[in-house]
N, C-alpha and C positions, 0 to 999 in steps of 0.2 A: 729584468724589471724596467729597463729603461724605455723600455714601448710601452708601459701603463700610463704616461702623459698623453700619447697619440692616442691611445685605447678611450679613455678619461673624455678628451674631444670630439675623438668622432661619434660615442653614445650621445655627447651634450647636442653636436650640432642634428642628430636624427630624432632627438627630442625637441629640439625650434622648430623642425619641418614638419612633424607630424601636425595632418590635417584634420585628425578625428581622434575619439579616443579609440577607437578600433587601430588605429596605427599606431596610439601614445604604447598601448597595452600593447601590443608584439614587440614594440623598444626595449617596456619593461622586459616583460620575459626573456629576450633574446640577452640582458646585460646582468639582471639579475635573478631569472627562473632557476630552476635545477639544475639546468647544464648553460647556463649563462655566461659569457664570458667574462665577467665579476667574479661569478660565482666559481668557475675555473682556477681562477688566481689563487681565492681564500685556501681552495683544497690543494694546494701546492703549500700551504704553510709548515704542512706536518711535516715534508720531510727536508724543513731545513732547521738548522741549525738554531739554540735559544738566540743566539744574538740575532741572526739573518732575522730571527719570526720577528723576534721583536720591531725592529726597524724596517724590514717590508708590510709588513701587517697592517702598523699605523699607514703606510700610504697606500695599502689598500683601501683601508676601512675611510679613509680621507674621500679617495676616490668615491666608494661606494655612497658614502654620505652625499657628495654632490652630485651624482647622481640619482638618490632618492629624493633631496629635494628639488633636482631641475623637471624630476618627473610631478612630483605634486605641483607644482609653478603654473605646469603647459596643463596638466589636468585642470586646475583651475579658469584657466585661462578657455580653453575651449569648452568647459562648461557653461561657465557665463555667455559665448559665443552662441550656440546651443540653442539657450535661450531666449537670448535676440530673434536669432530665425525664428523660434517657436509665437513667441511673442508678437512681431511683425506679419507671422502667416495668417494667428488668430484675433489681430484688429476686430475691436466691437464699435462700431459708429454710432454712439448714443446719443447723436442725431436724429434716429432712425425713429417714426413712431412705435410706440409700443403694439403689439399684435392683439387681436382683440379674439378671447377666448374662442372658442368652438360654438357656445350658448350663443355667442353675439352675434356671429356673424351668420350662424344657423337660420332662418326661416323657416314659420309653419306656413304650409300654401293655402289662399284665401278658402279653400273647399272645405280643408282640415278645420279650419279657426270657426268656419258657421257650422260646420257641421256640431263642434264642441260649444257651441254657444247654444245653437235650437235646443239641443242635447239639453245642457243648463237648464235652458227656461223653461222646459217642459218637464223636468225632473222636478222642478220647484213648485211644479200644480200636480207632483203626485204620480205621475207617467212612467212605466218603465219600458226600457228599447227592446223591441224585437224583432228579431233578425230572423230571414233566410236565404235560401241557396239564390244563385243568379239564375241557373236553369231550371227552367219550370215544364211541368206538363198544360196539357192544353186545357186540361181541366180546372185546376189551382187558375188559370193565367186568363183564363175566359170564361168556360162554363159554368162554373160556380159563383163568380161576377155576374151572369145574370148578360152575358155579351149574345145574342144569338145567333143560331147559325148562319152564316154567310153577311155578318157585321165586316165591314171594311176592316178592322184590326188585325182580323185572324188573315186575310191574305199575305201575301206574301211578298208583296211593294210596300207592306209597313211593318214586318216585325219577324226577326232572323230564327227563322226553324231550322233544325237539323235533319236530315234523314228520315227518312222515314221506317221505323222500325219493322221486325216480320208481323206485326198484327194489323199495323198501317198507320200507328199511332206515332206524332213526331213530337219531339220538347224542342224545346225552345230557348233563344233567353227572354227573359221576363221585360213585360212594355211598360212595368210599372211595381209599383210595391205593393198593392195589393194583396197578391197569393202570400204573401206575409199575415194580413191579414186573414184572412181564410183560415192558413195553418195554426193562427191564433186561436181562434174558434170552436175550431175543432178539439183542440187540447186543454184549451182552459174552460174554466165555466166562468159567465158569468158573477160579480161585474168585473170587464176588462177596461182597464184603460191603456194604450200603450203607443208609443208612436213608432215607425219604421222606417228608418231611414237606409241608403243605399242605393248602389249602382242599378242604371235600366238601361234598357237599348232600344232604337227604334232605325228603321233606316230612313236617316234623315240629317241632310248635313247643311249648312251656313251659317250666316255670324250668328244667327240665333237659336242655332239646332246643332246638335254633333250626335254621332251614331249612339254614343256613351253619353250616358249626363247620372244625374243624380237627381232623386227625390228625397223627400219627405214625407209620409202618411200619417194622420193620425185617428183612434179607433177608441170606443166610449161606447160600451153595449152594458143596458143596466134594465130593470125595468121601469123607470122614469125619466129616463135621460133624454131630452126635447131643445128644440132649435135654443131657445133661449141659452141653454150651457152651452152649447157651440158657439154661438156670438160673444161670450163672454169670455170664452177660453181663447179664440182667437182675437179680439178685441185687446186680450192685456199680452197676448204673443207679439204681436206687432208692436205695442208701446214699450215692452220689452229689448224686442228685437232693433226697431230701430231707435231705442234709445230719445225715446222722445215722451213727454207730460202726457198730450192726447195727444190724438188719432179715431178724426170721424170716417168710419166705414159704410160702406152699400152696398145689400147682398140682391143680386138682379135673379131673376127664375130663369134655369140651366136645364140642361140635361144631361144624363149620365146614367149608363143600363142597369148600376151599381147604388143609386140613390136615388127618393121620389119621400118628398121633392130635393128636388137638386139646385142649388144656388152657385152663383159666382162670384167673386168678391174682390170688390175695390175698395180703395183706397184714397184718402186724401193725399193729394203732393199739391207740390208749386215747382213747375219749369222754368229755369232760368237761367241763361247763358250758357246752354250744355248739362247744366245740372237738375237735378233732383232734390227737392227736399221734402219729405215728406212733414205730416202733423198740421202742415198750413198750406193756405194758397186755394185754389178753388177748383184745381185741376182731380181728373182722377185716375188711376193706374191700376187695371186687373192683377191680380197676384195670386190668387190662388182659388179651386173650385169646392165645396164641399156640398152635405143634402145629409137628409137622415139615410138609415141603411137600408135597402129594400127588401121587403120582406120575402123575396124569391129568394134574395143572399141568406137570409138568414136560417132560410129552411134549406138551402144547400148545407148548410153547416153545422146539423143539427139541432138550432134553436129554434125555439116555438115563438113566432111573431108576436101571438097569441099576450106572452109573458114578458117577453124585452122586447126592448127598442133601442136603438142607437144610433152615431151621426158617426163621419167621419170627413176627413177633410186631406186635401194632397197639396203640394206644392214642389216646384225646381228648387232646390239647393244653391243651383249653378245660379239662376235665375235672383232669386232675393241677392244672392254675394253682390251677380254684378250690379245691385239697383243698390244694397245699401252701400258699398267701397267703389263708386263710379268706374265699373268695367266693361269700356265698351265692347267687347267683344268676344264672346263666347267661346273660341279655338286657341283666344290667349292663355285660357285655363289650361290647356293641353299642350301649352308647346315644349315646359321643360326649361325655358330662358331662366337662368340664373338671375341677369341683368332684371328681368321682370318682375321676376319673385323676389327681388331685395326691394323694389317699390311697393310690392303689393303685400308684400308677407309680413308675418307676425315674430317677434322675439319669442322663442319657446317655453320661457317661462313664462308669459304673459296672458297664462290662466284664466280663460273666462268664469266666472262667476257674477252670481244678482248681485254680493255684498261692496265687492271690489269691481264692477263693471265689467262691461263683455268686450270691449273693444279697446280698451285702452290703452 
């Protein structure tokens, strides 16, 4: 037993070295496990003598003592160490501004935000939206328009056909929302009111044209429905729309294969320094075409001229955005800029409605 003093320190000193508790814990075990050299000693007690046990035992059990507590000591000790690391690796600099949720920093893009506005203002005189396919036949997209054969639209330097099928007939995509209308017609009965909003295509591109744009349509077949509801319907669209008390308008004589008579429709603004304002000023700004429905459409469509009548009226989507949010450039809508669309875009909950305002 006189090497249990040497025994006793060499455990103490490989307990101050250990670097981790993966190292503290093989100390332990190797001194105190089930074949530990601690634990060697104790099972040597049996076969000595009562006095031997007695008197070796306590310096075992002495030894073992200080060894379990020099092992809880360096446990402690590199635990708290431990944490330091952990602590120092996971520094929060609350400094740092706060992040600003998903909703905040989100933008809806200015096409989205009118679109959900027109949408508003024409749900709020009764209107409901109707939708169709982007690819149209030549029928839906001209001939039932009342477009005649060999009109400059149907060639093929203004408006993207496909193929031409085994009967000789090609679709298209649509140069306008119309055959929406059409398709209206034909499936509802009288009275329709409804507007149609959606993607057109035309081949035509610069700051004021892109191949892609977006419309508006709107569609009022009753049997007394006469120019006067049309001025008035678009009259309070516009004071709506751009948020403004009045707005004096001027419908000029148009034409259009689809209407007769057919008007064009301006606007009151005032230009100044770059801007727009509309409601005041002396200036005036076309916006949009409209006319009653002509009575060839109507009888394309099933209905008897004879019985209804109705007006309709179109307008750019693209086109009102960039007049009412000053966008001068029409390809800016299409570029995808982040950087742009946090100037120009909308917080996503910022809900247009009449009660709560459209733009706000």
């Amino acid at each position: 037993m006189s090497d249990l003093a040497t025994l006793e320190q060499s455990i103490l000193d490989q307990i101050a070295s250990a670097a981790d508790e993966a190292a503290l814990e093989a100390v332990r075990v190797s001194a105190l496990g089930k074949k530990g050299s601690i634990s060697a000693l104790l099972a040597t007690l049996g076969k000595m003598s009562p006095e031997e046990r007695k008197t070796e035992g306590a310096k075992i059990n002495l030894a073992k003592d200080a060894v379990t507590q020099a092992l809880a000591a360096r446990r402690d000790v590199l635990k708290a160490a431990a944490l330091d690391a952990r602590l120092a690796a996971e520094t929060i600099d609350v400094t740092l501004p706060l992040r600003e949720a998903p909703a905040e920093t989100g933008r809806i893009h200015p096409l989205s935000q009118v679109w959900d506005e027109l949408t508003t203002i024409f749900a709020d005189m009764g209107f409901a939206v109707a939708e169709g396919p982007d690819i149209e036949t030549d029928d839906y997209n001209f001939t039932k328009l009342n477009f005649p054969v060999g009109h400059p639209a149907r060639e093929m330097h203004d408006t993207f056909f496909f193929n031409p099928k085994e009967d000789g007939s090609r679709m298209l995509l649509r140069t306008h929302t119309s055959p929406v209308q059409v398709r209206t017609m034909l499936t509802q009965q009288p009275p329709i009111r409804v507007i149609c909003p959606g993607r057109t295509y035309r081949i035509d591109s610069d700051a004021t044209h892109t191949p892609q744009f977006h419309q508006v349509e709107g569609l009022v077949i009753d049997k007394g429905s006469h120019l006067g509801h049309l001025k008035w319907i678009l009259h309070e669209f516009c004071k709506a729309f751009f948020e403004v008390d009045h707005i004096n308008m001027r419908f000029r004589p148009s034409f259009f294969p689809f209407t007769e008579p057919s008007l064009e429709v301006d606007i009151q603004c005032r230009r100044d320094k770059g801007e727009i304002r509309f409601g005041e000023g002396e200036d005036w700004l076309e916006i949009l075409g409209c006319g009653m429905v002509h009575p060839n459409v109507l009888r394309a469509c099933g209905l008897d001229p004879d019985v209804y009548q109705g007006f309709a009226w179109g307008m750019g989507i693209d086109r009102i955005a960039m007049l009412k949010y000053g966008i001068a450039d029409l390809r800016q809508l299409f570029d995808s800029d982040v950087r742009w669309l946090s100037h120009y875009g909308f917080k996503p909950l910022d809900i247009p409605s009449i009660a709560g305002g459209l733009s706000t």
